[in-house]
C-alpha positions as CSV (number, residue, x, y, z in Angstrom):
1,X,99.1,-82.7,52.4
2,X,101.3,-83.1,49.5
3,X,99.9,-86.6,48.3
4,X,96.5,-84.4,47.6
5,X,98.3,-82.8,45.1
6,X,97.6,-84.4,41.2
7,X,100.8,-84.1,39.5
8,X,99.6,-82.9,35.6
9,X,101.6,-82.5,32.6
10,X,102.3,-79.0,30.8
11,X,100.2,-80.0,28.5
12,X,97.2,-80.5,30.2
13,X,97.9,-77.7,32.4
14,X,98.0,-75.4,29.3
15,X,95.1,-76.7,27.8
16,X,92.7,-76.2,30.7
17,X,94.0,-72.8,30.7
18,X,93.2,-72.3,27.4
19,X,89.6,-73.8,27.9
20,X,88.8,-71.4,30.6
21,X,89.9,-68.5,28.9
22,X,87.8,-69.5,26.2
23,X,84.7,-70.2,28.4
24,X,85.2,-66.8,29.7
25,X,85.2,-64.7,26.5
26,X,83.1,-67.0,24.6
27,X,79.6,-65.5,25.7
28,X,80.4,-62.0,24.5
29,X,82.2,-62.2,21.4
30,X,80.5,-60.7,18.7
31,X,79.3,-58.0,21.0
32,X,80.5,-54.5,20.9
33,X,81.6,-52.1,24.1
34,X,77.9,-50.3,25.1
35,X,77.7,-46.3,23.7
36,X,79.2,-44.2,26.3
37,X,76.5,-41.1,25.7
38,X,78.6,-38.5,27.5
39,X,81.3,-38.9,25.1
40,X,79.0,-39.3,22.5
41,X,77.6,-35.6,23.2
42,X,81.3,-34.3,23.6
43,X,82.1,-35.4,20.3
44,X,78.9,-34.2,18.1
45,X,79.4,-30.6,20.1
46,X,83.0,-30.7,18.9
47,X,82.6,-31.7,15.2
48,X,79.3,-29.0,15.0
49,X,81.5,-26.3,17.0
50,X,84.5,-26.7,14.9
51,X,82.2,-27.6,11.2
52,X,79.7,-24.8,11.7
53,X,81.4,-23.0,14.2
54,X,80.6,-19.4,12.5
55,X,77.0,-20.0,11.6
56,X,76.0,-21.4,15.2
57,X,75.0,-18.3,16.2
58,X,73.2,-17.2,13.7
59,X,71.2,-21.4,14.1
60,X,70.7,-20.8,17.6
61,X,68.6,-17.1,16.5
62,X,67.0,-18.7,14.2
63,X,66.0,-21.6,16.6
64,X,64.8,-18.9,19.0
65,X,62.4,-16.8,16.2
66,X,60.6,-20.3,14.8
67,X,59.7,-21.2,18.3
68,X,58.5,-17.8,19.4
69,X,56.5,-17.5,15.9
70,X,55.0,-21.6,16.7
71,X,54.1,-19.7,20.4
72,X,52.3,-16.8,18.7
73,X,50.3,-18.4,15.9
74,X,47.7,-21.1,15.8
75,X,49.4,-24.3,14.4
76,X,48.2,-26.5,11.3
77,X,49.6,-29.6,10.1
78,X,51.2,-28.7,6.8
79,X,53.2,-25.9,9.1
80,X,53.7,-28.3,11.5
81,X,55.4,-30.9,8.8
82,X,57.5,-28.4,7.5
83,X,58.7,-27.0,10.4
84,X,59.9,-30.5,12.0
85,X,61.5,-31.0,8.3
86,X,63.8,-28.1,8.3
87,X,63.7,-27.2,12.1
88,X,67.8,-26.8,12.8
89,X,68.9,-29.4,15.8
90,X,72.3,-27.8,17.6
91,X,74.3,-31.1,15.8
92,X,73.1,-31.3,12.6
93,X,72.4,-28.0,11.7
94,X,73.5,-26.2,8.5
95,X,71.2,-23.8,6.9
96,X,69.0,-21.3,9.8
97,X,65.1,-22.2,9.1
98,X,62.6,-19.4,9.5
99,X,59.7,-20.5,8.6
100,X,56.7,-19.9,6.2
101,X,56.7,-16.2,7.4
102,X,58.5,-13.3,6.2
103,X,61.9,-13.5,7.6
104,X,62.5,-11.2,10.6
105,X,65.1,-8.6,10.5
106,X,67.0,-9.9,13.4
107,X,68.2,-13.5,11.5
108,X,71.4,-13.2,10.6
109,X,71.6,-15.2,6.8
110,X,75.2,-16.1,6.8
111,X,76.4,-15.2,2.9
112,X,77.4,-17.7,0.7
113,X,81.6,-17.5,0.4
114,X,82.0,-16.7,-3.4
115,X,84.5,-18.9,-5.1
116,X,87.8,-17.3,-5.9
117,X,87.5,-16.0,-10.1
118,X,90.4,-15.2,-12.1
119,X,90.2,-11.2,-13.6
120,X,90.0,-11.4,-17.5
121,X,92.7,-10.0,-19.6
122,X,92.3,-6.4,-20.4
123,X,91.9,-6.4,-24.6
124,X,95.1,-5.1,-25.7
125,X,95.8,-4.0,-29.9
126,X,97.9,-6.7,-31.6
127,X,101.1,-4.9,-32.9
128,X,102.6,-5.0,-36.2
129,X,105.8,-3.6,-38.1
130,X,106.1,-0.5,-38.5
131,X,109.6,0.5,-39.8
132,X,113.0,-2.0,-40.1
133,X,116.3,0.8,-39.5
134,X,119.6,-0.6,-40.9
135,X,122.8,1.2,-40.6
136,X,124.7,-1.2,-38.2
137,X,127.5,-3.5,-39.2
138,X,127.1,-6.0,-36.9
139,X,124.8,-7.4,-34.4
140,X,122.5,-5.2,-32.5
141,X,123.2,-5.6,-28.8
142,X,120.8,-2.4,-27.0
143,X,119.0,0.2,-27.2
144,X,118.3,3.1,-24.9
145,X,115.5,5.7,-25.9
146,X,116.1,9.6,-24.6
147,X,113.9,11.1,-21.8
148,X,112.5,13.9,-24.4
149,X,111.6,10.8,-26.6
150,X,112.8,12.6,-29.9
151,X,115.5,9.9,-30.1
152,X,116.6,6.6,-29.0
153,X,120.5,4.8,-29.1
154,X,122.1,1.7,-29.8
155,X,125.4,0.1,-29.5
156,X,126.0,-3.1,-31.9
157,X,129.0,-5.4,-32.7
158,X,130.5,-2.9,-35.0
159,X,131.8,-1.3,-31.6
160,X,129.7,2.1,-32.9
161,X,126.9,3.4,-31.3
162,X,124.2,5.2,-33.2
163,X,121.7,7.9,-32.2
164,X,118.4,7.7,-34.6
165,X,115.6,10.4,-34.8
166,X,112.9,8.3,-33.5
167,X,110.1,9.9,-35.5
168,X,111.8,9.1,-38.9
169,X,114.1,6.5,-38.5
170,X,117.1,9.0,-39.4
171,X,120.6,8.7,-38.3
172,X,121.6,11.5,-36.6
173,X,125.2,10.9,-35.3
174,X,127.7,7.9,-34.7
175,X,130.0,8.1,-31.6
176,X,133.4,5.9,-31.8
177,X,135.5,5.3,-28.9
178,X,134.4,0.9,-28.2
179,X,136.8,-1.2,-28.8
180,X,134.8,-4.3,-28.6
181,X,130.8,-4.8,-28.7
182,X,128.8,-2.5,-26.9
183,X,126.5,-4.3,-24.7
184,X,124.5,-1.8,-22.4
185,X,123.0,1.9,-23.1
186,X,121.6,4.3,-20.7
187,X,120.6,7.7,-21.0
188,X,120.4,10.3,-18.2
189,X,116.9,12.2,-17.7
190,X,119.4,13.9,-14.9
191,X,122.2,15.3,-17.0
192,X,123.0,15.9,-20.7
193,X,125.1,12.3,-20.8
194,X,125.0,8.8,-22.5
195,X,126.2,5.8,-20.3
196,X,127.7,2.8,-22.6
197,X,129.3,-0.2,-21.4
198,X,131.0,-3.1,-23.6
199,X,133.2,-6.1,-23.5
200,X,136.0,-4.5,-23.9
201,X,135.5,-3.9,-19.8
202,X,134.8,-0.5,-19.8
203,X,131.9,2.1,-18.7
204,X,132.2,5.6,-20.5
205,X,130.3,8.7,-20.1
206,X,129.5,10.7,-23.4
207,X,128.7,14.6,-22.8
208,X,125.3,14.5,-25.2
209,X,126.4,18.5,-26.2
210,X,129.8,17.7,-27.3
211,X,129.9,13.8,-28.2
212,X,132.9,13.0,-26.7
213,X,133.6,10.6,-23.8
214,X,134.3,12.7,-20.5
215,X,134.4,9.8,-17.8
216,X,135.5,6.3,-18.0
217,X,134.5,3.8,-14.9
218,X,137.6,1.7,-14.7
219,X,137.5,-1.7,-11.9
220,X,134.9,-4.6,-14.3
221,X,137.8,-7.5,-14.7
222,X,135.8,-8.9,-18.1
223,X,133.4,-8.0,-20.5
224,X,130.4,-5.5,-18.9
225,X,126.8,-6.9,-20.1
226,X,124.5,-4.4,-18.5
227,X,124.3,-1.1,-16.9
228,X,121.3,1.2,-15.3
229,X,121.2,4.6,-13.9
230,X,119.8,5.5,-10.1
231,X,116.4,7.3,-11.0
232,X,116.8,9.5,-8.4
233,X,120.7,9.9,-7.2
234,X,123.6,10.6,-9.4
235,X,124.9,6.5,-9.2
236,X,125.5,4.1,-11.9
237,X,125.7,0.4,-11.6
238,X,127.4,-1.7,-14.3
239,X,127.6,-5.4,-13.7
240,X,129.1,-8.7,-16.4
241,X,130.8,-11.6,-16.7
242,X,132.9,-11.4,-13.7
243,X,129.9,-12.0,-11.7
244,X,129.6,-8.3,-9.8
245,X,127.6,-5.5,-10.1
246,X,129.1,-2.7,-9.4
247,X,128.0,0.6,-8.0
248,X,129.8,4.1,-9.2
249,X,129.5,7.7,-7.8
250,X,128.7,9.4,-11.6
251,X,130.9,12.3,-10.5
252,X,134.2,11.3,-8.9
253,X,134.2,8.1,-11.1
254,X,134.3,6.6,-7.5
255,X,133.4,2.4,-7.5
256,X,131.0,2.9,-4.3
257,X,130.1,-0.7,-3.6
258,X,131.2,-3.8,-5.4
259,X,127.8,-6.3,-5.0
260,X,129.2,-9.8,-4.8
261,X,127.7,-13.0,-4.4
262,X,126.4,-14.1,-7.6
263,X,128.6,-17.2,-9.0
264,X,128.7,-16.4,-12.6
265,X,127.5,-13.8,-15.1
266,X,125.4,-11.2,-14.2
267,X,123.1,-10.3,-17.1
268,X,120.1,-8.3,-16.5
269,X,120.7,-5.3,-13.5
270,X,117.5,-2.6,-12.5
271,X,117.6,0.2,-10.7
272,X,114.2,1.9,-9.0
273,X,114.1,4.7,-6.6
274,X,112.2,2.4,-3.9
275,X,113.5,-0.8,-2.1
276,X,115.0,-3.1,-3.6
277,X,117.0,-0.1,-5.0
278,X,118.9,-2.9,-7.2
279,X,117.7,-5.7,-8.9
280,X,120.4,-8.6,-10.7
281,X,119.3,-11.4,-12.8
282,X,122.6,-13.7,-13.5
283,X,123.7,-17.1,-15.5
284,X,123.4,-18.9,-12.1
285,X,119.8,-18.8,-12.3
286,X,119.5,-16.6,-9.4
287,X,118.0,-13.1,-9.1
288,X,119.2,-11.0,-5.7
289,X,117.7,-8.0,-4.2
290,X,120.5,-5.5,-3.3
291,X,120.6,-2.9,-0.1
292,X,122.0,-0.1,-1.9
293,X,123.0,2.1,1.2
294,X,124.8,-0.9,3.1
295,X,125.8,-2.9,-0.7
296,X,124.7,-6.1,0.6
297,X,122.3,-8.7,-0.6
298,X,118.7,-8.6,0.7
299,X,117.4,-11.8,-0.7
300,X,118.0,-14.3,-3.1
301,X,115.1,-16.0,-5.6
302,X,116.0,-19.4,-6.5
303,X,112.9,-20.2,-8.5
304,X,114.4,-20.2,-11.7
305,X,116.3,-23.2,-13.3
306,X,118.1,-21.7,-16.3
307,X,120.0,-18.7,-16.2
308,X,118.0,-15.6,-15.6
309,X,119.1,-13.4,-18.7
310,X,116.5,-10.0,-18.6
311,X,114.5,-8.2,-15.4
312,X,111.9,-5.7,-16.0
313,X,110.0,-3.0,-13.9
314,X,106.8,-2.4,-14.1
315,X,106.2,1.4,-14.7
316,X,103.5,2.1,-11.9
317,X,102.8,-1.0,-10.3
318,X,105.7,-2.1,-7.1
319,X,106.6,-5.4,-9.0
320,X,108.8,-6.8,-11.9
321,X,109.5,-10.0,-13.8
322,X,112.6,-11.9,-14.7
323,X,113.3,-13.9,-17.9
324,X,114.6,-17.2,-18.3
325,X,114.6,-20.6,-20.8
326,X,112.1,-22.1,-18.3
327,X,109.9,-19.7,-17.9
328,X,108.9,-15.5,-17.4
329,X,108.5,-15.3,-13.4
330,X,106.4,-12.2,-11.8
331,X,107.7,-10.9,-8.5
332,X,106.5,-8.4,-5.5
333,X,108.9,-6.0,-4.8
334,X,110.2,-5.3,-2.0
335,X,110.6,-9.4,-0.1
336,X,110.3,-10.6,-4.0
337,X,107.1,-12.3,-3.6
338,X,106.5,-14.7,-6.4
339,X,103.3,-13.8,-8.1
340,X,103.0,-16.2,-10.9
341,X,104.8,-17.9,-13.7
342,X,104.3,-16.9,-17.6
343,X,104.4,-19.5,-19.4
344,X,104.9,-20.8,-23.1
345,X,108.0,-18.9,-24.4
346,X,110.0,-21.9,-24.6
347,X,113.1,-20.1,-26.2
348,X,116.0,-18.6,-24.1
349,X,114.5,-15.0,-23.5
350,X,117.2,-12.5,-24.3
351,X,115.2,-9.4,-23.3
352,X,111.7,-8.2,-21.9
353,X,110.0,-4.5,-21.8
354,X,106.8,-3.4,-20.7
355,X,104.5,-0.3,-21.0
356,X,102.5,1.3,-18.8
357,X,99.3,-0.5,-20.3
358,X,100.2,-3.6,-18.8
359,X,101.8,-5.0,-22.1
360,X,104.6,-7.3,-21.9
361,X,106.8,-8.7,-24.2
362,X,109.2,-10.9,-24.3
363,X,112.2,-11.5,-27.2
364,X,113.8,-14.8,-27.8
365,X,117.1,-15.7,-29.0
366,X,114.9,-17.9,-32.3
367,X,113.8,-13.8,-33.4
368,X,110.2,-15.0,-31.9
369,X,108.1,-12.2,-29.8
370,X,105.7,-13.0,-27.3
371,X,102.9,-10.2,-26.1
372,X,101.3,-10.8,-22.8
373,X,98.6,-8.7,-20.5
374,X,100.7,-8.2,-17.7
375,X,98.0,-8.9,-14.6
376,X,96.5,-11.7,-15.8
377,X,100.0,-12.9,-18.2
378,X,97.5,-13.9,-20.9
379,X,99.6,-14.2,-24.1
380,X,97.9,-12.2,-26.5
381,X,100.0,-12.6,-29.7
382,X,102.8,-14.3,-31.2
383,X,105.1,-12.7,-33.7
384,X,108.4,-14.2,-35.5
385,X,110.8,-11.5,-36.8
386,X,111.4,-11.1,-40.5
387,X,115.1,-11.6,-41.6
388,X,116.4,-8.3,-43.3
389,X,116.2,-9.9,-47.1
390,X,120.1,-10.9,-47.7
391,X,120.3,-12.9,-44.2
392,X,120.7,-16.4,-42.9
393,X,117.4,-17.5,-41.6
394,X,119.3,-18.7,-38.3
395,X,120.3,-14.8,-37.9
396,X,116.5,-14.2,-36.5
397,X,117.5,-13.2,-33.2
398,X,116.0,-10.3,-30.9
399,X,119.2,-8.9,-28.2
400,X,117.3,-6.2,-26.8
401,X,114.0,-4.4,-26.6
402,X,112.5,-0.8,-25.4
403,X,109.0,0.9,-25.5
404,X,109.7,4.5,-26.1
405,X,108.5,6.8,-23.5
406,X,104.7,7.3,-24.4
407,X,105.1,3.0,-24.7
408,X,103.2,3.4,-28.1
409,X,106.3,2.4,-29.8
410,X,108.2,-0.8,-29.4
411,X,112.0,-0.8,-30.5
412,X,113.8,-4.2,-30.9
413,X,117.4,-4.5,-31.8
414,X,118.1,-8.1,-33.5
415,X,120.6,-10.7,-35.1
416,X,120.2,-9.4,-38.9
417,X,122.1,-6.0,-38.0
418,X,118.4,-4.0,-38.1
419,X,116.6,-2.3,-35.9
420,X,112.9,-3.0,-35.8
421,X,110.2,-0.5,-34.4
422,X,106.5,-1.7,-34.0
423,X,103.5,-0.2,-32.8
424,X,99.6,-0.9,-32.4
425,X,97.5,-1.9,-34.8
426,X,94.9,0.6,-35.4
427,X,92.6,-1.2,-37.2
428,X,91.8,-3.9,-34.9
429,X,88.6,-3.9,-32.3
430,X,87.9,-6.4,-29.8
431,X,85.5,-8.1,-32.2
432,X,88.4,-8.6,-34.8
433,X,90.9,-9.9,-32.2
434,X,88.9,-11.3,-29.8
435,X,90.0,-12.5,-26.2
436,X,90.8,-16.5,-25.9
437,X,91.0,-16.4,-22.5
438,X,91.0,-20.2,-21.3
439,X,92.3,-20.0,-17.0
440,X,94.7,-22.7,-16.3
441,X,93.1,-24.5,-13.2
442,X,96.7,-24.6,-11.3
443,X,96.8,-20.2,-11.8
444,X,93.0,-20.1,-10.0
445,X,93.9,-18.1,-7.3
446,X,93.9,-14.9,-5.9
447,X,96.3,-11.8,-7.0
C-alpha cells in the first residue's frame, strides 16, 4: 500500500495547492455578495425613522388624503403626472404632498425651524464731557456716589478723601485720617456712614453727621484694594493683597468670615442681596462665587487668563461681568454661566460700571473708554481721556468709574489727579449715530 504513494516535493505540493485555490475563486472574482433585501428594508426604515422621524406622521396623513382624494375624483393625466412626481414614498419622503386641491384641514404642514438671529443693539446716545473736577493731589483711586444722589466721594493718593456736590462740581468737605492711598469707597443707603479702605491695611467707618471715624476693621495683613456693603444686612466685606476677602459684622467690628482660597490679590469684590451673595475677581485670574452664610467658596471661573481686575452687577438683570487684559467676560448668576465674551479692549481694564439702560463701560489703564450695549456687547463708542493741561501724556489713566444713581451721569476718577463726569449727548439721533452692527459668526447663538 505504501509503494502507491508518489513521494512529491514541498514545492510541488504547495503549488498544486495554490492552483486549486485559484481554480476555486477564480470564477467569481469580480462579483459582488447578492443584496440581502430584508436588510436592505431594515436599513432605509432606520435612516427615514431616525432623518424624518418627526415629519413621518404627518407623510403618512398626507399619503392617506391624496389617495382618498385620487378615490373620489375622476383622474386625468396631467393630475396623474403630478401626483406620481411628488407622491411621498415611506423612504424617501421629505415634504407631505397634497395635491392640486385645497389643502385639507387635517394635514399637519410641519413649520420650517427658523434659523437662530442675533437681537440688534438697542441705539444708545454717545457720551461726551461734561465737567473735569480737580482738587486732589494725587492719583484718583475711587469713587462712591451717595444713595440721595446729591453727592458722590473719592479717596486719591493724597491719603484725603473728598465729598463733591454732584450737581456743581463743588467741594463740600475733606475727611483726613489715611495714612496711605485710599483705594475703596462705599457709602451706606442703611445708615448715615462712609466705608473707606486703603493700603495702609485699614477699613474705617466715618459717621456722615459728624465726619469723624467711629469704627476701624482691624485683621487685612497688607494693603486693602476693595470693599462693598451687603445691600440688605448690616455686613461689610473688604478684601487686598493678602489674597482674602473678608467679611465684618458693621456693628461689633466682628471679622465674621475670612474667604480664602484665592492665590494672590483680590481686586474687584460685589455684594448682591441674592445668591452668589459675594463675588471676588483677583490677580490669579480667577473669579469665585462665595456662600456667605457658610463663608465657603461655591465655584470657581477659570476662563480668564490675565488677572481679573473689576466685576460689575447688572442693576436688574441676575448677571454680571468681569474685567480683564484678555477680555470683558459676561456671566449668569447664580452657577456663573458664561454668557459671552466682549471683546476689543485690549488694554488692562482697571474698572467697569453699568446703568440700568444696558450701557457698559469699561476704563483702561492707557485713559481709553469703551461703551458697550450690554445684551448684545456691541461697542458703541470709543473715547480717550484728555490729560488735565500741565500733565505727562502717559498720566492718561482711568482707576475707577461710577454712574450716579439716575445712571445719566458717568463719574471717572483718573491718572492726571481729576475727576471726570460725562453724560449723554443730547443732540444725537439714531440717524446721526447710526448702528454698525456687523454679528461676529462665532457669537451666532442664542441668549
Amino acid at each position: 500500500m505504501s509503494d502507491d504513494v508518489i513521494k512529491h516535493s514541498v514545492h510541488t505540493l504547495v503549488f498544486r495547492s495554490l492552483k486549486r485555490s485559484h481554480d476555486m475563486f477564480l470564477s467569481n472574482q469580480g462579483v459582488l455578495p447578492p443584496i440581502d433585501e430584508t436588510a436592505e428594508k431594515i436599513l432605509k426604515a432606520t435612516k427615514s425613522r431616525d432623518s424624518y422621524g418627526l415629519v413621518m406622521s404627518a407623510v403618512q396623513k398626507a399619503q392617506a388624503i391624496k389617495e382618498r382624494e385620487a378615490m373620489t375624483r375622476p383622474e386625468t393625466p396631467l393630475d396623474t403626472e403630478i401626483a406620481e412626481s411628488a407622491a411621498i414614498a415611506s423612504d424617501g419622503a421629505m415634504l407631505p404632498y397634497t395635491g392640486p386641491a385645497a389643502p385639507s384641514s387635517t394635514a399637519i404642514t410641519p413649520l420650517p425651524r427658523k434659523a437662530p438671529v442675533m437681537p440688534r443693539p438697542k441705539w444708545h446716545a454717545p457720551w461726551k464731557l461734561f465737567r473735569v473736577i480737580s482738587g486732589h493731589l494725587g492719583w484718583v483711586r475711587c469713587v462712591a456716589v451717595e444713595p440721595g444722589n446729591e453727592w458722590f466721594a473719592t479717596g486719591a493718593a493724597d491719603r484725603v478723601i473728598k465729598i463733591w456736590d454732584l450737581a456743581s462740581g463743588k467741594l463740600k468737605v475733606s475727611l483726613t485720617g489715611h495714612v496711605s492711598t485710599v483705594r475703596g469707597l462705599e457709602v451706606s443707603g442703611r445708615h448715615p456712614y462712609l466705608f473707606s479702605c486703603g493700603e495702609d491695611r485699614q477699613v474705617k467707618c466715618w459717621d456722615l453727621e459728624y465726619n469723624k471715624v467711629i469704627r476701624h476693621y482691624h485683621g487685612h495683613l497688607s494693603a486693602v484694594y476693595t470693599l462693598s456693603l451687603h445691600p440688605t444686612i448690616d455686613v461689610l466685606v473688604s478684601a487686598g493683597r493678602d489674597g482674602t476677602a473678608r467679611v465684618w459684622d458693621m456693628r461689633t467690628k466682628a471679622n465674621v468670615h475670612t474667604l480664602t482660597g484665592h492665590t494672590d490679590t483680590v481686586a474687584s469684590l460685589v455684594c448682591q442681596a441674592a445668591e452668589p451673595q459675594i463675588i471676588t475677581g483677583s490677580h490669579d485670574s480667577t473669579i469665585r462665587l462665595w456662600d456667605l452664610a457658610a463663608g465657603k467658596s461655591l465655584c470657581t471661573l477659570t476662563n480668564h487668563k490675565k488677572s481679573v481686575r473689576s466685576i460689575v452687577l447688572h442693576p436688574t438683570l441676575y448677571t454680571f461681568a468681569s474685567a480683564s487684559p484678555d477680555n470683558i467676560k459676561q456671566w449668569k448668576c447664580p452657577e456663573g454661566k458664561f454668557i459671552q465674551n466682549l471683546s476689543g479692549h485690549n488694554a488692562i481694564v482697571n474698572c467697569m460700571a453699568v446703568n440700568p439702560e444696558g450701557v457698559l463701560v469699561s476704563g483702561g489703564d492707557n485713559g481709553t473708554m469703551y461703551l458697550w450695549d450690554w445684551r448684545t456687547g456691541y461697542n458703541f463708542q470709543r473715547l480717550q481721556s484728555a490729560v488735565q493741561p500741565g500733565s505727562m501724556d502717559s498720566e492718561a489713566g482711568i482707576f475707577a468709574m461710577t454712574f450716579d444713581q439716575s445712571g445719566s451721569r458717568l463719574i471717572t476718577t483718573e491718572a492726571d489727579k481729576t475727576i471726570k463726569i460725562y453724560k449723554e449727548d443730547d443732540t444725537a439721533s439714531e440717524e446721526t449715530h447710526p448702528i454698525n452692527w456687523r454679528p461676529e459668526i462665532l457669537k451666532r447663538r442664542k441668549f
